[in-house]
C-alpha positions in Angstrom: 1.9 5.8 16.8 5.9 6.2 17.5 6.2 3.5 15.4 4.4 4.4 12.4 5.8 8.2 12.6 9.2 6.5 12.9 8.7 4.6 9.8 7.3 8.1 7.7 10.1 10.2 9.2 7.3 12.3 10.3 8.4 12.9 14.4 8.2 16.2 13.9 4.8 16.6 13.3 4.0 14.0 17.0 2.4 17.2 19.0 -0.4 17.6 16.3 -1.0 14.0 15.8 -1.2 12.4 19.4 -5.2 13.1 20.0 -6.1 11.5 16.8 -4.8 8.2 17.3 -7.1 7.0 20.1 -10.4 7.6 17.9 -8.7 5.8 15.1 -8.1 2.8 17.6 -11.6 2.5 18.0 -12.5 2.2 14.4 -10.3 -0.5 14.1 -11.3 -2.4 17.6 -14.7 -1.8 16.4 -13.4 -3.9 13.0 -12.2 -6.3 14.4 -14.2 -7.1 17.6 -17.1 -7.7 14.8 -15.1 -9.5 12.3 -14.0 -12.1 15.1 -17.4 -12.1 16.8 -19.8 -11.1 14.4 -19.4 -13.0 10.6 -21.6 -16.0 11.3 -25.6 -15.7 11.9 -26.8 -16.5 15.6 -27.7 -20.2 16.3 -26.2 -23.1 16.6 -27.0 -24.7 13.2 -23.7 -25.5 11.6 -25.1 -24.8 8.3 -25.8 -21.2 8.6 -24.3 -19.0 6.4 -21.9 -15.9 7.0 -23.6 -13.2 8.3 -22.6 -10.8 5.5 -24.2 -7.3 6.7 -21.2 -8.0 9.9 -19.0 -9.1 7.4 -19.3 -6.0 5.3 -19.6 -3.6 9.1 -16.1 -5.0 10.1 -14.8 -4.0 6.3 -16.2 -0.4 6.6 -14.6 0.2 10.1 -11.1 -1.0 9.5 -11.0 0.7 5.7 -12.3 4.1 7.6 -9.6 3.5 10.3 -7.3 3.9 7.4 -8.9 7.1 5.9 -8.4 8.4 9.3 -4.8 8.0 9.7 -4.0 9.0 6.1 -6.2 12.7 6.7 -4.6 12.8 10.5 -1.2 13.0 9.0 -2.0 15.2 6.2 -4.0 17.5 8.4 -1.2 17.5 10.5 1.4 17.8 7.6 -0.4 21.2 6.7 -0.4 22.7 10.2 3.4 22.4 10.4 4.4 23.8 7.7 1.4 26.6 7.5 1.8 27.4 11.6 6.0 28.9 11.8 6.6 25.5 12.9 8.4 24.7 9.9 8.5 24.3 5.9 7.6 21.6 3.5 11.2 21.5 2.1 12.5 20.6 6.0 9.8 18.3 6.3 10.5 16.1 3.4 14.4 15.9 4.1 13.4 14.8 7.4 11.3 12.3 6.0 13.9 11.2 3.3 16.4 10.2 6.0 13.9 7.8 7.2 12.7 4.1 5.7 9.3 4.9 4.5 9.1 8.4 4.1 10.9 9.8 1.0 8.2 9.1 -1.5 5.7 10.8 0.7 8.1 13.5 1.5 8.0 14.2 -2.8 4.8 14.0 -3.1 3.7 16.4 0.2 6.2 19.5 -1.8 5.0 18.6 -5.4 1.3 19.1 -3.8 1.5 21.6 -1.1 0.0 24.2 -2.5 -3.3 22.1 -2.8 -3.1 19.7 0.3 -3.5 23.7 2.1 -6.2 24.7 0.6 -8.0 21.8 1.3 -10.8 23.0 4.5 -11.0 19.3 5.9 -7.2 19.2 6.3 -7.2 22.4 8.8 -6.5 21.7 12.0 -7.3 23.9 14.9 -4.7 24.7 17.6 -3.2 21.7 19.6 -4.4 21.7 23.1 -1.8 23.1 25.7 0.1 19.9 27.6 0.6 18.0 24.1 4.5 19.0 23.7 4.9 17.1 26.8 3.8 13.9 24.4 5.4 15.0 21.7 9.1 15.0 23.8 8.3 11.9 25.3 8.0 10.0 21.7 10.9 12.3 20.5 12.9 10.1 23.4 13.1 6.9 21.3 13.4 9.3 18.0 16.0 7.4 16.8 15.7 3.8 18.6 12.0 3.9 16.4 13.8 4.5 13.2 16.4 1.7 13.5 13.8 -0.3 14.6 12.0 0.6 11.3 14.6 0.2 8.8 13.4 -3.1 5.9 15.9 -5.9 4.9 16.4 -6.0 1.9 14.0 -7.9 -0.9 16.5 -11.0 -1.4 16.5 -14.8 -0.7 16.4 -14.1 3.2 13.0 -12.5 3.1 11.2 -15.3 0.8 10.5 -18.8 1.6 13.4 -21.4 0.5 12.0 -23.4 -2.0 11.8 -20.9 -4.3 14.8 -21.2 -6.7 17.6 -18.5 -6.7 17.6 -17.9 -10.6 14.0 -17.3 -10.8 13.8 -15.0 -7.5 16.5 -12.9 -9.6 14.4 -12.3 -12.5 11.9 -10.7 -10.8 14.4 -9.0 -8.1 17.2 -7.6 -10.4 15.9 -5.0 -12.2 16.5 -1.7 -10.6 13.0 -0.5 -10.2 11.8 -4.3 -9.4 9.0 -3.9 -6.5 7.0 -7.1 -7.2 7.7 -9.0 -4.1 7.3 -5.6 -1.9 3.8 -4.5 -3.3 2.6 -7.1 -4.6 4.3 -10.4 -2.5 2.9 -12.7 0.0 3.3 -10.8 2.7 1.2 -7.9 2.2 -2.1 -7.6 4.0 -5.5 -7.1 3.2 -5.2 -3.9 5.3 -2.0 -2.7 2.8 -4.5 -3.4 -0.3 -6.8 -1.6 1.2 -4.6 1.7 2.1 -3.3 1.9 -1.4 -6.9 1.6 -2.6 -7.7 4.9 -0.5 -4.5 6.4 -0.8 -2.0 5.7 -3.2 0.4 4.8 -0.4 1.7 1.5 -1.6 2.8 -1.6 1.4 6.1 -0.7 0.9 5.5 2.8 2.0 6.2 4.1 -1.7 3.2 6.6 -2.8 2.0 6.0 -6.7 0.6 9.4 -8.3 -2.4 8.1 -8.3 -4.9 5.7 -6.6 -4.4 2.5 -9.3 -8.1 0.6 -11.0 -7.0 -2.5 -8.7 -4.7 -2.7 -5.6 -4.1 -6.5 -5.3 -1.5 -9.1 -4.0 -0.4 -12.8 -4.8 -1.2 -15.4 -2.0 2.5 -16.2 -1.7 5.9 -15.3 -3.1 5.6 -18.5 -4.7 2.7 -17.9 -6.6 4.2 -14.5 -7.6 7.2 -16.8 -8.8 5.2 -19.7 -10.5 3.0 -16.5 -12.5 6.4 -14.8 -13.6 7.5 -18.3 -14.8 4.2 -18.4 -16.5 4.7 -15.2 -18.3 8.0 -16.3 -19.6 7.4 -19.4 -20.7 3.4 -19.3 -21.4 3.4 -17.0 -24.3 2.4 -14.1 -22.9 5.3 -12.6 -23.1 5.8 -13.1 -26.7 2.1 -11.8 -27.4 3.0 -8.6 -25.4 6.4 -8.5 -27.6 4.6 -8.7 -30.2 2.2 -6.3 -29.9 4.5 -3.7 -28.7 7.5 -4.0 -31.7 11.0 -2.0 -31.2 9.7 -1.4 -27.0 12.4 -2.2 -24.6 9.6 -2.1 -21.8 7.0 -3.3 -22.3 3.4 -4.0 -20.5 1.7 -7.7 -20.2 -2.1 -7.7 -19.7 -4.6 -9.9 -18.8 -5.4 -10.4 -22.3 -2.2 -11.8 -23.1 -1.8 -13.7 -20.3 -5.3 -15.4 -20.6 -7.0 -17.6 -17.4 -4.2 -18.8 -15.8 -6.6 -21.3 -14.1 -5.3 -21.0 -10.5 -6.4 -18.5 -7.7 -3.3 -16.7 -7.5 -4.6 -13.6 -5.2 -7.0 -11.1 -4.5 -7.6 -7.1 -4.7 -9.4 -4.1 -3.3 -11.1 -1.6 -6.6 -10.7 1.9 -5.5 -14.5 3.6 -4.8 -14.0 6.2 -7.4 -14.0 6.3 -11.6 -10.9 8.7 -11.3 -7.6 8.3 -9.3 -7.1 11.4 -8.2 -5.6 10.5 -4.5 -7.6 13.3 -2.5 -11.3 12.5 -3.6 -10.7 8.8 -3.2 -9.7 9.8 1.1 -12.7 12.1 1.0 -15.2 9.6 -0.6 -17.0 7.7 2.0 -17.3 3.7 1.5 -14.8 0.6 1.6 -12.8 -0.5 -1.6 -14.5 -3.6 -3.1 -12.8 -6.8 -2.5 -12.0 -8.8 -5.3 -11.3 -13.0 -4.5 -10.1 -15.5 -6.9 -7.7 -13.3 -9.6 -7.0 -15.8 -12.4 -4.7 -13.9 -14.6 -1.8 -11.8 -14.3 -0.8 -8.1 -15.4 3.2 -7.0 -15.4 6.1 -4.7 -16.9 9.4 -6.0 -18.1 12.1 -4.1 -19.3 15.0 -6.2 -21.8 18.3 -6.2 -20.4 20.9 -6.4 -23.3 23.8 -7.1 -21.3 22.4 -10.0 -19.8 19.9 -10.8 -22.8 16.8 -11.3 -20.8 13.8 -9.4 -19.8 13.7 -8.5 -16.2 10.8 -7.7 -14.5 9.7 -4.6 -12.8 6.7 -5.5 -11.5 3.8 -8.1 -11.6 0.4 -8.4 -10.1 -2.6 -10.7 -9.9 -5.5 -9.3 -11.7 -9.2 -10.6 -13.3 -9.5 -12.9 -15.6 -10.1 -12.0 -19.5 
């Protein structure tokens, strides 16, 4: 819990947010103990199927561990800065000193005035005894946020066979987040968040909950579907059909059936995006296997002649 509150910049709100974390444990225990246990049927015939009813238990329990932790630190947001404990405005520079926490931190002041009208974010009063935990985590304050801190999206954090030129095309444009929310190294469990939250894997938090949170494989797939893009002719159809743009979007349509599994992706639960409903709406995000194609959104650089790209995700095939 240090950890995570590290990351968000959010160590001032520890006091309202110790109790919760225990109960959250268990829905992910619970998740796990039956994904590892619990996704073949019972026998010892090794053509039985997966058990998909303990498949689809484990999903539920892990995706409402999420919900939990996202309300637990709104709900806890909304007591500190409703309570005399504080206000939103020292809240969020808090949270902009930290690594994750400065999109979060504009989002929580652009949307106060709703996140404290909302009843199932009202917290009743913290028990007496919990400052002592909150002064125990605020010890390692700022040992948790070093610990925190990202490197840098560059050749050190991909694998080594992918080639330097083609890493830059997708790394040098200033807004470029392709390898961070949508690279090899996210999760299941980041899709998953976004897809209930907005809050992307690199801690970033959209404005709304996107269609489709998904992720490549690998970096290297992410690189091999920018390469396809460029020299595939989907780029030139998305020119094309957007004349006189200097950013412009590729869709699945352009890019056609790539004919490779490059990834996968959760769909939000909801029709609309709107961040709130989609934490309040019971249910898991629906998990999407074998993405075919590829959606993105370049921007042309004049000085070096090329179109860089900002960002670039697996998605359905046409």
């Amino acid at each position: 819990s240090a950890f995570i509150l590290g990351i968000l910049g959010l160590e001032a709100i520890a006091e309202s947010v110790i109790d919760g974390f225990p109960r959250i444990i268990e829905y992910y225990t619970r998740g796990i103990t039956t994904a590892w246990q619990g996704p073949r049927e019972q026998g010892r015939n090794p053509f039985m199927g997966d058990d998909l009813a303990a498949q689809n238990s484990a999903v539920q329990e892990i995706a409402q561990g999420h919900v939990e932790v996202v309300i637990l630190l709104l709900g806890a947001m909304v007591q500190y800065i409703t309570r005399g404990r504080g206000n939103a405005r020292a809240l969020a520079n808090e949270m902009r000193a930290s690594a994750k926490g400065e999109r979060l931190g504009q989002w929580m002041l652009e949307h106060e005035d709703e996140l404290k009208k909302r009843p199932d974010l009202q917290r009743p009063e913290p028990r007496r005894g919990a400052l002592e935990a909150q002064e125990a985590l605020s010890t390692n304050r700022s040992k948790t946020a070093d610990a925190a801190k990202p490197d840098a999206i560059d050749q050190k954090t991909v694998s080594s066979k992918i080639d330097a030129k083609q890493l830059d095309l997708v790394t040098g444009h200033p807004n470029a987040h392709s390898l961070s929310v949508h690279g090899g190294k996210v999760s299941d469990g980041d899709l998953m968040l976004r897809a209930k939250s907005a809050i992307k894997p690199n801690g970033d938090v959209g404005p709304s909950v996107p269609p489709l949170s998904s992720a490549f494989h690998s970096d290297e797939l992410l690189i091999f579907a920018d390469q396809t893009i460029r020299n595939g002719g989907a780029l030139e159809r998305a020119i094309a059909r957007q004349p006189g743009q200097d950013v412009i979007r590729v869709t699945a349509q352009d890019a056609g059936d790539i004919g490779v599994d490059l990834g996968r992706g959760f769909k939000r639960v909801l029709p609309t995006g709107n961040i709130l409903k989609n934490l309040e709406t019971n249910g898991a995000p629906e998990k999407l296997e074998n993405l075919r194609s590829i959606e993105g959104l370049y921007q042309y650089n004049p000085s070096k002649k090329n179109w860089e790209t900002i960002t670039i995700f697996p998605a359905p095939a046409p």
